[in-house]
C-alpha positions in Angstrom: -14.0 -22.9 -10.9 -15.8 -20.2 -13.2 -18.7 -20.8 -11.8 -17.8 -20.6 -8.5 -16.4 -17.2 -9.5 -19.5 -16.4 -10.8 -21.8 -16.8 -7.7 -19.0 -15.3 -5.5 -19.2 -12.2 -8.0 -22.9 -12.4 -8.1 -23.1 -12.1 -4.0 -20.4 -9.3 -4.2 -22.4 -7.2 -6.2 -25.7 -7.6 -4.1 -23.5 -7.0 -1.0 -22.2 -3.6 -2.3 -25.0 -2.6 -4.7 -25.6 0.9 -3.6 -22.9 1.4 -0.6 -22.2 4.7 -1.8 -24.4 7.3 -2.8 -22.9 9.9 -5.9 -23.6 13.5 -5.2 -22.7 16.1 -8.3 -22.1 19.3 -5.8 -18.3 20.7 -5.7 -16.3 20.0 -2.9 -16.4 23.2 -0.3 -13.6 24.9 1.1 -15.6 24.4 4.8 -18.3 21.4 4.5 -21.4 22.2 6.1 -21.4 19.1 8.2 -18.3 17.8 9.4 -17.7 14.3 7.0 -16.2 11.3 8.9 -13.5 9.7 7.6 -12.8 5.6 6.8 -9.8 5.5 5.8 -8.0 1.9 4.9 -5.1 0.6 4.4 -3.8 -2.6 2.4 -0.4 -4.2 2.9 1.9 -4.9 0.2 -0.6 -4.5 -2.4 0.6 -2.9 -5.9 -2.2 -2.1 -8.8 -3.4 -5.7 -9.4 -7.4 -5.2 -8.7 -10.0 -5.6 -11.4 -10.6 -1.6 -11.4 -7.1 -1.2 -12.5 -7.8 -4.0 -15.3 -5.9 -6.9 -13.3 -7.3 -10.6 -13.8 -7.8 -10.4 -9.8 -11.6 -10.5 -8.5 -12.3 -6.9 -7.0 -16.1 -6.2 -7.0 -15.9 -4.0 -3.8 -12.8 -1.9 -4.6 -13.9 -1.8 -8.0 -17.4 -0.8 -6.8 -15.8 1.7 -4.3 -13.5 3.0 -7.4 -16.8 3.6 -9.8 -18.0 5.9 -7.4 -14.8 7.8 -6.3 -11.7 8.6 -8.0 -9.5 6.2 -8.9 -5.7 7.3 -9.3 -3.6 5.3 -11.8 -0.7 6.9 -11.5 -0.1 7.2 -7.1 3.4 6.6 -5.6 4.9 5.5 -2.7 7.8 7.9 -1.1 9.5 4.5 0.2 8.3 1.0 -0.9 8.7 -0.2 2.4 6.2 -0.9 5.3 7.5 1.2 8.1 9.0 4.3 6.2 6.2 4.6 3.6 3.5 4.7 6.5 5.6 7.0 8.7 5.4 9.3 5.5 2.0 9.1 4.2 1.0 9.4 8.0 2.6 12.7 8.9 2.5 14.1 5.5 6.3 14.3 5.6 9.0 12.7 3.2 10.7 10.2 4.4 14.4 11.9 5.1 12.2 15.0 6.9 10.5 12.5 9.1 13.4 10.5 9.9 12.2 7.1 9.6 13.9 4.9 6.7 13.9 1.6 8.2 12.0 -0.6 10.6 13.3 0.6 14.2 13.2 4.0 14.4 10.6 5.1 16.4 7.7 7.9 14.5 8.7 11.0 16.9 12.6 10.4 16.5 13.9 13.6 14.9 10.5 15.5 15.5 8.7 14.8 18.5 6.2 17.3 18.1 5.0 16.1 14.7 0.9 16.0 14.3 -0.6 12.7 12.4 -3.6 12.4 10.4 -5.8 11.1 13.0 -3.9 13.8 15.0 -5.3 16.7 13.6 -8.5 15.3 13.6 -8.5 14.4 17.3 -7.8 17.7 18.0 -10.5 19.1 15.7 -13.2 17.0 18.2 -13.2 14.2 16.2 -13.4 10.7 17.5 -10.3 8.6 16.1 -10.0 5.2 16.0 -7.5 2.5 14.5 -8.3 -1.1 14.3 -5.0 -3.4 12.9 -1.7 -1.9 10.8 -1.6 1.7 10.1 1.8 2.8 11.6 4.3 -0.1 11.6 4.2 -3.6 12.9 5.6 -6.7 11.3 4.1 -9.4 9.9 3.7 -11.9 11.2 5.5 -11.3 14.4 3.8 -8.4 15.5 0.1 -9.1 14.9 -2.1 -8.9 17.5 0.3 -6.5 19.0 0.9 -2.6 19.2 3.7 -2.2 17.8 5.4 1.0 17.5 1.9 2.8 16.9 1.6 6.2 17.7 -0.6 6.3 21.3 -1.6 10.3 20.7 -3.3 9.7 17.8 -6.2 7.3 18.9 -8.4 7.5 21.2 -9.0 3.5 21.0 -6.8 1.5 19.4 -7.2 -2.3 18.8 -4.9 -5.2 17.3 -6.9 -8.6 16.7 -5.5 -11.9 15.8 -6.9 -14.4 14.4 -6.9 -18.2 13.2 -4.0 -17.0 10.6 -1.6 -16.8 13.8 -2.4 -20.6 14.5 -1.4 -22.3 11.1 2.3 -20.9 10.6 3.8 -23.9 11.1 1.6 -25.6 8.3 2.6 -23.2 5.5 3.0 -24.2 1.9 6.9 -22.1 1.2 7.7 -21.9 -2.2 11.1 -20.4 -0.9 12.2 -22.6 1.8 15.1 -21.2 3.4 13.6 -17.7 4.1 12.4 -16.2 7.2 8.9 -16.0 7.4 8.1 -12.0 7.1 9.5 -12.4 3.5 9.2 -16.1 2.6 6.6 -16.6 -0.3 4.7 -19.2 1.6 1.0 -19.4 2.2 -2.0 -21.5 3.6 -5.6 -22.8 2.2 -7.3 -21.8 5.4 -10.6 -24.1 5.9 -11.3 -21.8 8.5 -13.6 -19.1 7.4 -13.5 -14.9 6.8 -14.5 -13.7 10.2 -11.9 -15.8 12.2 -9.4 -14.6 10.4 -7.1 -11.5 11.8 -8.2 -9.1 8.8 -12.2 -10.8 9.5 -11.4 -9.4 12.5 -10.7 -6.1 11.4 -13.5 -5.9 9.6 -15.7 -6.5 12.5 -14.0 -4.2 14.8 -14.3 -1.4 12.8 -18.1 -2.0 11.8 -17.9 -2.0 15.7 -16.6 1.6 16.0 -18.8 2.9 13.0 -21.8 1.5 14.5 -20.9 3.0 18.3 -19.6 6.6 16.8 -22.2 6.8 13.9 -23.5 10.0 15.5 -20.2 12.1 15.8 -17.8 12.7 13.4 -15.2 9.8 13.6 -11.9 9.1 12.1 -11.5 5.3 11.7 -8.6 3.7 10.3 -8.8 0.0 8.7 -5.1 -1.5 8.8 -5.4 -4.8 6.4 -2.2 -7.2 6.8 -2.7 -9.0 3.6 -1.8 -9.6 0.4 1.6 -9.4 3.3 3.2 -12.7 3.0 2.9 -15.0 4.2 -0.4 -15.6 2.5 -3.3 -17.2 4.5 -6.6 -17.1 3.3 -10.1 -19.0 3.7 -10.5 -21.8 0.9 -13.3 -20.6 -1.3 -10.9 -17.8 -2.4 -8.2 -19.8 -3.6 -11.0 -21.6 -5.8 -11.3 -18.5 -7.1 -8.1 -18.9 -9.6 -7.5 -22.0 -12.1 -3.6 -22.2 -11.8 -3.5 -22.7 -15.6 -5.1 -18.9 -15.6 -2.1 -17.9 -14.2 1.0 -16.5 -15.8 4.6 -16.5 -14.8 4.6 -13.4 -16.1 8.5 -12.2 -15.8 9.3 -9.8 -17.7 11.6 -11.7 -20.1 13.3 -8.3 -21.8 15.7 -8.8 -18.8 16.7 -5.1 -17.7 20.3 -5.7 -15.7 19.9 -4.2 -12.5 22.5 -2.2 -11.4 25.3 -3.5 -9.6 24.4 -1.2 -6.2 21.5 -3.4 -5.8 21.6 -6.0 -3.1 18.2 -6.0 -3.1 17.7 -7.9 -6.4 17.1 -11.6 -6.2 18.3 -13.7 -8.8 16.4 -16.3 -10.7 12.9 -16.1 -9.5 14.2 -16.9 -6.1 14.9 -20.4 -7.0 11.4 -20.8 -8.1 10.0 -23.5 -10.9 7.1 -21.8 -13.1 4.5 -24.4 -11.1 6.0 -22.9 -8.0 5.7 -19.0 -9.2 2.0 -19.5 -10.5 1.2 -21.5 -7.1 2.1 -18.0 -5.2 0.5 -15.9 -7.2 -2.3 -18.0 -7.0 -2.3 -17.2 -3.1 -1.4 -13.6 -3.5 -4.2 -13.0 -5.8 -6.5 -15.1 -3.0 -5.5 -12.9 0.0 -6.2 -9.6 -1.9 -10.3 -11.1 -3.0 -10.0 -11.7 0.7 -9.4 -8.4 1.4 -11.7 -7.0 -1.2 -14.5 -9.0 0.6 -13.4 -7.3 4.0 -13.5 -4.0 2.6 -16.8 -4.5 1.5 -18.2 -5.8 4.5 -17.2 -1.8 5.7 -18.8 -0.2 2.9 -21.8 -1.9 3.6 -21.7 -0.8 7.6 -21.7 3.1 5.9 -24.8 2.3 4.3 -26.2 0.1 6.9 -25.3 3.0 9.1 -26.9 5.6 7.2 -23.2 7.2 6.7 -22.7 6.8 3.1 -23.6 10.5 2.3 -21.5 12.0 4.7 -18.3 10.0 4.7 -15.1 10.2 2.8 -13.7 7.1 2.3 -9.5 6.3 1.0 -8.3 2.7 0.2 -4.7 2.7 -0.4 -1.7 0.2 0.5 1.6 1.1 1.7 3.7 0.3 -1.2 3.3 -2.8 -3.9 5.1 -5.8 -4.6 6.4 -7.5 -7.8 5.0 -10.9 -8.5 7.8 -11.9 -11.2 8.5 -8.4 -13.5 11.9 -8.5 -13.8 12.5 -12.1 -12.4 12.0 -10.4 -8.3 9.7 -11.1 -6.1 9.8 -8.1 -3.6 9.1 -4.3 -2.4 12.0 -2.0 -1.4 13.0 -1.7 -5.5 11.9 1.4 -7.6 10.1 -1.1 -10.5 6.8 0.2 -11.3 5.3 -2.9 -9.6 7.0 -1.7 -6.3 6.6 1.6 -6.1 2.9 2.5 -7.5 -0.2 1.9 -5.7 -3.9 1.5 -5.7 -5.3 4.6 -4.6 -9.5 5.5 -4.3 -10.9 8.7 -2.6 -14.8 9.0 -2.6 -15.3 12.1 -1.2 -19.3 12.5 -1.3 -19.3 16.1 -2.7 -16.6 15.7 -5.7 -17.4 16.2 -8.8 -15.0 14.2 -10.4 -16.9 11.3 -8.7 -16.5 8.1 -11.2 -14.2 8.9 -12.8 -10.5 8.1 -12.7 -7.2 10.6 -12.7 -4.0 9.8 -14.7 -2.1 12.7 -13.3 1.0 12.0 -10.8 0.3 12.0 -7.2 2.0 10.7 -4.0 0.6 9.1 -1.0 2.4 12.1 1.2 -0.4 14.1 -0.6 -3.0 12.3 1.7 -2.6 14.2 4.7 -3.2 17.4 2.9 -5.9 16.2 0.7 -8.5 15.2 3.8 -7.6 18.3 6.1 -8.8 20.2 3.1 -12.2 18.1 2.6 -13.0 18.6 6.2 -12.0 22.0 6.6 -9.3 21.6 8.7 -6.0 23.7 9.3 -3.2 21.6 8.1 0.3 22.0 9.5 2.6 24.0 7.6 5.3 21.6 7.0 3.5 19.4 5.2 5.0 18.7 2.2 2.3 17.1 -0.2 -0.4 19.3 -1.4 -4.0 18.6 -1.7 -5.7 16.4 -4.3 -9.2 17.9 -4.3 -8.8 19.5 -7.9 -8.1 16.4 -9.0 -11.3 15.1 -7.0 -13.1 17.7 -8.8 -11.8 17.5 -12.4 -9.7 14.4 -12.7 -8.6 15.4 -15.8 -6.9 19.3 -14.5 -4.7 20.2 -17.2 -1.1 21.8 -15.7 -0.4 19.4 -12.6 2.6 18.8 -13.8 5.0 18.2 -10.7 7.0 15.0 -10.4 7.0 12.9 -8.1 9.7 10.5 -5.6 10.4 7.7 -4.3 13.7 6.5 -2.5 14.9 2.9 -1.2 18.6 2.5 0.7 21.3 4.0 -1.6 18.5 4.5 -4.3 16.5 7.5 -5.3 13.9 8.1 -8.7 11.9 10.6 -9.8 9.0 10.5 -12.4 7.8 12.6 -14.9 4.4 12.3 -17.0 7.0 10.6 -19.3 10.0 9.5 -17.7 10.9 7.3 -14.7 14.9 8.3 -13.9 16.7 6.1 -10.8 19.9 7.0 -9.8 21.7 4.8 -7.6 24.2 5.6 -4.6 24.0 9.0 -6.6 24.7 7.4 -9.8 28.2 5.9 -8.5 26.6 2.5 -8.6 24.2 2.6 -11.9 21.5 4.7 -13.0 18.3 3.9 -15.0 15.8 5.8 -17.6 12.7 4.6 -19.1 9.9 6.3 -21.3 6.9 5.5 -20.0 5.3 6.6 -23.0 6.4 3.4 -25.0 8.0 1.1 -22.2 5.5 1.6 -19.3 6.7 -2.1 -18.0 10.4 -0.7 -17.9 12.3 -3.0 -19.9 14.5 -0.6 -21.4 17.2 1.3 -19.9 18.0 4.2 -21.8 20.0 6.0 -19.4 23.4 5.2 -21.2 22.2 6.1 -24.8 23.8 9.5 -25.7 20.3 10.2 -26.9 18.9 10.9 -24.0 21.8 12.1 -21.8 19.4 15.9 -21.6 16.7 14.0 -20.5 19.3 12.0 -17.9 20.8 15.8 -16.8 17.7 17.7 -16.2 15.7 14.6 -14.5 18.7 14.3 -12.2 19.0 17.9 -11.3 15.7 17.2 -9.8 17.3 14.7 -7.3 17.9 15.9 -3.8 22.3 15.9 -3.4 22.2 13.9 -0.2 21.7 9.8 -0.6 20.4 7.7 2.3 23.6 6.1 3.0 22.9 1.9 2.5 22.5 0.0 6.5 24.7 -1.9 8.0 24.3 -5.4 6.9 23.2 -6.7 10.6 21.2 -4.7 12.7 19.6 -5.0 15.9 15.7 -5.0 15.5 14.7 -3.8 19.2 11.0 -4.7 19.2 12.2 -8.4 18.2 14.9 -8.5 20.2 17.4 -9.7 17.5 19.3 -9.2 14.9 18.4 -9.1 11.1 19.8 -8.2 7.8 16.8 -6.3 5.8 18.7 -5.4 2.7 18.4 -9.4 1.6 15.1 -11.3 2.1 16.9 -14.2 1.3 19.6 -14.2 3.9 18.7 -17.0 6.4 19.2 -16.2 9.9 20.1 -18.2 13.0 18.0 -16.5 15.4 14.6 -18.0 16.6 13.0 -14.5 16.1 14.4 -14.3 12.8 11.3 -15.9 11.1 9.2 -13.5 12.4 10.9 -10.0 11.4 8.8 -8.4 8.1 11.8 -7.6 6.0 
């Protein structure tokens, strides 16, 4: 197995060995030539690539990261496929924008709202989006549009690929469960560029390759590590189970009661059972490392390295174990941190990496500034090219949010606070400083109740009041219960609704 690993790092390094060329000059206010954008998106993918010291084989990302800026400290606003997009997207928060769960459509509350491919269409920019940027479930709605947003593309395009065919011969480790939230997965014999994300890849290559001589916004929308988990062979081969850990966090921290969210015990899961999943999940994301690089490659090919800024980030993560779940939509570290890498060609923090704070609603910001665009006013993150610049900046101080149903946290440099159903139902505290895995709940220590008061002062009043436990789910046509992901359900459609 190692030395399979081996060559298939060997060939990953060729592949990527000079995508990206490093210039030293300082980002400017108004770029002399209009950069094009790549911009890609993971699903369900938390921290766990080599470049962030994972045991999980990276050489692209980690290739793209040594170049760019790597952020080890990026948030999600809502660990959650459709809200966290809907908010990174538009540059809003998710109670401004309006969308906290699955159904509500983008424009809902504020139909005059301008995207990030938005404001670069109407800057003459070509925009493009190949695969999941705005919402669409998993499986279910692969292949399909979704509830995109039409006005920001000029093209859009939604492949699907041998993945779609093999559902029904799915290895689930949590039988029982629907299949947008079971942790089930496939050895695929069949190989990378058959294969819906393969197909990504190669559409947008496509689009660069067409648009190379105008400026272009092209979004890569990556469904996995999304469960379920389907993935060519050689990747699996990849990992020796006995490599892997169970790795629970065994200092148990008791969730609070509010929490229907949390899963007991592992979801019924033996340790064979726990490593076998991880095992896939850590296959899907070399999968999607190797797609990634397949693009980075088409820049150089291209002759756009120089002149392109590139961002690979994922929606939310997704706990593999810590704290005995296996889920997003939960404030844990694992669920609500992200990978996030800009290469921005002019920066001069290029290869280096940024420990400060940030939140994927500072995205939108962050680009209109490298291109010299007018951002709207309402945005509500704020640019990231000081930190692109010196990665290091002493004083960026401001914390940073993330909500869930009945749930809502802020973090500090130091401090993680949750309050839950406005502290009614529980609230948590942890000191990153000497518990960055969150084992320790200090909020009930009469040590720390100024720490508690001034961290929850910074708590909007208002809580996002907890769904009803059935709702209808219009683009399936059926009903579903999101706030479990173990609730079975009797509806044919049931198995194909990402929770």
């Amino acid at each position: 197995m190692r030395i399979l690993a081996s060559i298939w790092l060997f060939l990953s390094a060729a592949l990527l060995s000079s995508c990206i060329s490093h210039s030293q000059q300082t980002v400017a206010e108004t770029p002399r030539e209009r950069p094009n954008v790549l911009f890609i998106v993971s699903d369900d993918l938390n921290a766990r690539l080599g470049t962030y010291g994972a045991q999980v084989i990276t050489p692209h990302i980690d290739e793209l990261a040594s170049k760019g800026v790597r952020f080890d400290r990026a948030y999600s606003q809502y660990p959650w496929c459709a809200p966290s997009r809907a908010s990174f997207m538009t540059g809003l928060r998710p109670d401004t924008v309006g969308v906290t769960d699955l159904s509500t459509p983008l424009r809902a509350k504020h139909p005059d709202l301008v995207t990030i491919p938005e404001l670069f269409r109407q800057n003459g920019y070509f925009t493009g989006r190949v695969g999941k940027i705005f919402h669409q479930g998993v499986p279910g709605g692969v292949g399909r549009p979704g509830p995109d947003d039409p006005q920001s593309w000029d093209i859009a395009i939604d492949p699907a690929g041998h993945d779609l065919e093999v559902l029904d011969r799915l290895e689930n480790m949590t039988p029982g469960n629907h299949i947008g939230s079971a942790l089930a997965f496939y050895r695929d014999e069949v190989g990378d560029l058959e294969q819906t994300d393969g197909m990504v890849a190669s559409e947008v290559i496509d689009l660069i390759e067409k648009h190379r001589d105008e400026p272009f916004f092209i979004a890569a929308g990556f469904y996995r590590p999304h469960v379920p988990e389907v993935a060519p062979a050689p990747y699996f081969d990849l990992y020796d189970l006995v490599d892997i850990p169970a790795w629970s966090v065994t200092d148990h921290t008791t969730p609070p009661e509010a929490s229907a969210l949390f899963i007991p015990d592992d979801m019924g899961m033996t340790e064979l059972e726990q490593r076998r999943f991880i095992q896939s999940y850590y296959a899907a994301t070399s999968f999607v490392d190797a797609q990634v690089g397949r693009l980075l490659a088409a820049l150089e090919e291209n002759g756009l390295a120089d002149n392109t800024i590139v961002v690979f980030v994922s929606d939310h993560g997704f706990l593999l174990g810590e704290h005995d779940q296996w889920a997003k939509r939960l404030l844990w570290e694992p669920s609500a941190r992200v990978p996030l890498v800009i290469y921005a060609p002019e920066s001069t923090g290029n290869g280096s990496a940024s420990s400060r704070l940030v939140e994927l609603v500072d995205l939108f910001p962050t680009l209109a500034h490298l291109a010299g665009l007018s951002a709207p006013d309402t945005l509500e993150g704020r640019s990231l090219v000081p930190l692109l610049n010196k990665p290091t900046l002493e004083g960026w101080d401001r914390p940073v949010y993330t909500q869930i149903a009945g749930g809502r946290s802020v973090r500090t440099a130091r401090w993680h606070y949750a309050e839950f159903e406005a502290g009614r139902k529980g609230t948590q505290l942890f000191d990153h400083s000497v518990d960055p895995h969150e084992t320790r709940n200090l909020a009930g220590d009469p040590r720390y109740a100024d720490v508690v008061g001034r961290l929850s002062a910074l708590l909007p009043d208002d809580v996002e009041e907890r769904p009803d436990p059935l709702r209808y789910d219009p683009e399936n046509d059926c009903l579903h219960q999101p706030e479990r992901a173990s609730i079975t359900l009797g509806t044919p459609c049931a198995r194909y609704i990402d929770p």
